[in-house]
ROFI-128108 format. One record per residue (C-alpha): residue number from 1; residue in one letter; x, y, z. Coordinates in steps of 0.02 Angstrom, whole numbers, plus 32768, in hexadecimal, padded with zeros to 4 digits. Example, Ala and Ser with C-alpha at 12.3 -4.5 7.8 and 13.67 -1.06 7.14 Angstrom:
residues 2
+--------+------+------+------+------+
! lodren ! rofi !   px !   py !   pz !
+--------+------+------+------+------+
!      1 !    A ! 8267 ! 7F1F ! 8186 !
!      2 !    S ! 82AC ! 7FCB ! 8165 !
+--------+------+------+------+------+
//
This chain:
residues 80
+--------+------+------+------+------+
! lodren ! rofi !   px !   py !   pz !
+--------+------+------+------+------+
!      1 !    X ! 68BC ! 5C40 ! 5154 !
!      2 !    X ! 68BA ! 5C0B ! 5200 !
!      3 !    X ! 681D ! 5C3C ! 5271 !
!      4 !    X ! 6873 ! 5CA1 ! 52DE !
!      5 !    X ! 6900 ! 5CD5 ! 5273 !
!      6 !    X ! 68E1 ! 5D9E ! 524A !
!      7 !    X ! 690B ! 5DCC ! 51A5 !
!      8 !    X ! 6949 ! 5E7D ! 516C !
!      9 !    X ! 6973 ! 5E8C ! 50A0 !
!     10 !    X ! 69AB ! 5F3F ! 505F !
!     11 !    X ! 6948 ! 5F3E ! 4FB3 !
!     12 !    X ! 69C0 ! 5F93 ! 4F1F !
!     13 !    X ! 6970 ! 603F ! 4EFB !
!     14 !    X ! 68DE ! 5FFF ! 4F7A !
!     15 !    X ! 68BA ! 5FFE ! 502E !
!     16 !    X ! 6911 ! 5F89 ! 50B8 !
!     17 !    X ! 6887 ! 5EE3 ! 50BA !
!     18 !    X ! 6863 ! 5EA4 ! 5180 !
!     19 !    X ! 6824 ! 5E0B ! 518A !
!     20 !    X ! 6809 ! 5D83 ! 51F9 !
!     21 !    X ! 67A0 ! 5D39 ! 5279 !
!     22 !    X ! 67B8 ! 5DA3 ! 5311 !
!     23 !    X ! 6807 ! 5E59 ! 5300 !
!     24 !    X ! 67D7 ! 5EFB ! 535D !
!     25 !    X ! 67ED ! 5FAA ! 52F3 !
!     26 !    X ! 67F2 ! 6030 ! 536D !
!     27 !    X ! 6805 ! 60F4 ! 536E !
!     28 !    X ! 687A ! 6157 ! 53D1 !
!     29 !    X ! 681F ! 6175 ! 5472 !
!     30 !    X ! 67FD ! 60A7 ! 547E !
!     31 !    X ! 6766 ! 6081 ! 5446 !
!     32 !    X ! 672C ! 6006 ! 53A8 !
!     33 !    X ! 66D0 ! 601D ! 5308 !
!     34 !    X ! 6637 ! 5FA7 ! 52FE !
!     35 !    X ! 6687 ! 5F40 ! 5276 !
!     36 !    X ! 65E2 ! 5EF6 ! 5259 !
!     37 !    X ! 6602 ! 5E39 ! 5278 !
!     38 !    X ! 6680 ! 5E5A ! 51F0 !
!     39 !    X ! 6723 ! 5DEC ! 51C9 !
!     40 !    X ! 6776 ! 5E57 ! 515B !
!     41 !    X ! 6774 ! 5F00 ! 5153 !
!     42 !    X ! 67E5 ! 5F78 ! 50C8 !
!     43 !    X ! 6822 ! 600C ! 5118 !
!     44 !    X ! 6864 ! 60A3 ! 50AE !
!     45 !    X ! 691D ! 60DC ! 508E !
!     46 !    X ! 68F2 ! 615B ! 5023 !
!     47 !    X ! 6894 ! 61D0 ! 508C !
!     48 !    X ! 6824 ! 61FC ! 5009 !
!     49 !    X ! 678E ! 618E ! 504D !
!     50 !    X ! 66F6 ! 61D5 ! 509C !
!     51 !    X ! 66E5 ! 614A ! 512A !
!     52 !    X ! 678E ! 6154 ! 5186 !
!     53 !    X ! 67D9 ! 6100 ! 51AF !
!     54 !    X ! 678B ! 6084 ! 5134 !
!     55 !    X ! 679A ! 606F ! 5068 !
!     56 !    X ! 6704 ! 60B6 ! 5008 !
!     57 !    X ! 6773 ! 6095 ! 4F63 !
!     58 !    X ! 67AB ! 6145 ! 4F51 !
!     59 !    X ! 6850 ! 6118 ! 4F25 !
!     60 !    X ! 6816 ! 60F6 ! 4E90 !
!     61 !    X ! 67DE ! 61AD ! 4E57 !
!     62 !    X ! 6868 ! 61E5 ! 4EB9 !
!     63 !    X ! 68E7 ! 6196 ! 4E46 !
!     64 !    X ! 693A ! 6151 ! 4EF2 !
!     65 !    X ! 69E4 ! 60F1 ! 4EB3 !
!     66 !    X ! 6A45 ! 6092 ! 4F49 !
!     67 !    X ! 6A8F ! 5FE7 ! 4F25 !
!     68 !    X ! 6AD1 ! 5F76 ! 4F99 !
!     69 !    X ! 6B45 ! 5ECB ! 4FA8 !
!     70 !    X ! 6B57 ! 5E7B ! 505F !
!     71 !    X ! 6C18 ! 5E85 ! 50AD !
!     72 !    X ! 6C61 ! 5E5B ! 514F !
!     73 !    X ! 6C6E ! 5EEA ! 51DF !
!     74 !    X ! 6D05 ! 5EF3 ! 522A !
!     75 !    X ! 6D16 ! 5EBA ! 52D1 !
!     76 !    X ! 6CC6 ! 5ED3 ! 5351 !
!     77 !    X ! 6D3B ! 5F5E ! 53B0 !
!     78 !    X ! 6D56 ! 5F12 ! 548A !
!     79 !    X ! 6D6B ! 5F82 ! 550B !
!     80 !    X ! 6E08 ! 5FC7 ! 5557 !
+--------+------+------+------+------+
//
């Protein structure tokens, strides 16, 4: 992985997986979680977690089943 290169990865039946070397998380009025120094952060899809917005493994106990394989968006729509 690239230094700079910001990874996202949508975990089957798991949480989407952040990582990289610089990445902000922030909450709707602007301002950013203390990540810590982290890289990598897990953030939850199931909505079952305790920490929103991030994974605390809940998915687990919450039986949370989502699968998914990459595709190609369509594209991008230009303006009249």
């Amino acid at each position: 992985m690239s230094e700079s290169k910001v990874i996202i990865t949508l975990k089957n039946n798991g949480p989407i997986r952040v990582e990289g070397a610089e990445f902000e998380i922030r909450d709707a009025s602007g301002q950013a979680f203390d990540l810590g120094g982290r890289t990598a952060v897990s953030l939850c899809r199931c909505a079952a977690s305790k920490k929103q917005p991030f994974c605390d493994g809940s998915h687990g106990e919450c039986k949370f089943s989502c699968e998914v394989s990459a595709y190609a968006l369509p594209p991008k729509a230009t303006p009249a």
